[in-house]
C-alpha positions in Angstrom: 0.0 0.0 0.0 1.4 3.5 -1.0 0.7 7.0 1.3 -1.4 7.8 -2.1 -3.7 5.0 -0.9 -5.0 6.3 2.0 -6.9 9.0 0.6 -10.2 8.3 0.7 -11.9 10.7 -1.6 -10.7 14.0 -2.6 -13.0 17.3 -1.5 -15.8 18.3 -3.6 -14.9 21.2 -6.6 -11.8 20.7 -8.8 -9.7 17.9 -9.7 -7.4 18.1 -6.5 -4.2 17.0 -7.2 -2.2 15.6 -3.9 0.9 17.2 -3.0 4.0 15.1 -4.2 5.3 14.5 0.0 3.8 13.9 2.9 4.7 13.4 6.9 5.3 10.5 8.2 5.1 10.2 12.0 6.4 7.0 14.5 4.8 5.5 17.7 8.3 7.2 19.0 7.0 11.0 17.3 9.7 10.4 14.9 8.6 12.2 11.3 10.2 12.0 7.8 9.2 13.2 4.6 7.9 10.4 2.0 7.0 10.8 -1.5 2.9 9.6 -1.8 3.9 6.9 -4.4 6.4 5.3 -1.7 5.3 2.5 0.1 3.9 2.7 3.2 6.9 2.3 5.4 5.9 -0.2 8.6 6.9 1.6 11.1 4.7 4.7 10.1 1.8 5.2 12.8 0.6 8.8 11.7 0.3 9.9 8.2 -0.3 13.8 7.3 -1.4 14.3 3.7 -2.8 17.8 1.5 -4.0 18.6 -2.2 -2.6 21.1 -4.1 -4.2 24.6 -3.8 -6.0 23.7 0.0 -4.7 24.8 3.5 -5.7 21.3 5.1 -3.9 18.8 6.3 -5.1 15.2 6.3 -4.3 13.0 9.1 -4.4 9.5 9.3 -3.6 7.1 11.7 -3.0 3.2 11.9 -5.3 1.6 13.7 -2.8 -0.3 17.1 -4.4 -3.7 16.4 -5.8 -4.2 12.9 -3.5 -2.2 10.9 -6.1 -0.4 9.0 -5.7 3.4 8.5 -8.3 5.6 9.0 -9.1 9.5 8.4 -8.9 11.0 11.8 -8.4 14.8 11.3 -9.0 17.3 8.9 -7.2 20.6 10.5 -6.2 24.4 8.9 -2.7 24.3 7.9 0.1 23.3 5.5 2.4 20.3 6.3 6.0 21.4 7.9 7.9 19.0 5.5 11.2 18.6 8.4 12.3 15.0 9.0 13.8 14.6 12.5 13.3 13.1 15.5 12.5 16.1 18.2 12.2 14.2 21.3 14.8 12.1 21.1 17.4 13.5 18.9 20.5 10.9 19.0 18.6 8.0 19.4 18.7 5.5 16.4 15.9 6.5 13.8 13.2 4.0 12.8 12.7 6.3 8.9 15.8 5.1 6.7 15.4 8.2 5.1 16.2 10.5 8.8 19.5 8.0 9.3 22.0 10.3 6.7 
């Protein structure tokens, strides 16, 4: 499954496209930046995705025991693409893409 998957539908009006990255977030609150057409990487709790043109962000979250995603949040915003891990800075990263 791909990060472009878990859109659901896009809003009413124009032909929405989805922007090109999106946040990925940890159990830990780890984030990265992912391209939608990656895979879904398995560590990946939280997923923050927007169209094109809209100040909303789309979260999604993994459900803790059947692994299906779900729409949980639509909030005012655009995504602060940063990949890091804030909490725990130089403890080993779970995103390969936050371990350069």
């Amino acid at each position: 499954m791909k990060y472009r998957d878990l859109f659901v539908t896009p809003p009413p009006g124009e032909a929405w496209e989805p922007k090109q990255q999106c946040l990925i977030w940890s159990a830990n609150h780890e984030h990265a930046v992912a391209a939608i057409d990656d895979e879904i990487h398995p560590q990946a709790k939280c997923v923050w995705l927007e169209f094109e043109g809209l100040d909303v962000i789309y979260a999604y979250e993994k459900h803790w025991k059947t692994g299906n995603w779900k729409l949980v949040e639509e909030k005012t915003g655009h995504i602060p693409l940063v990949s890091n891990n804030p909490f725990k800075p130089d403890s080993e990263s779970v995103f390969p893409i936050n371990k350069y």
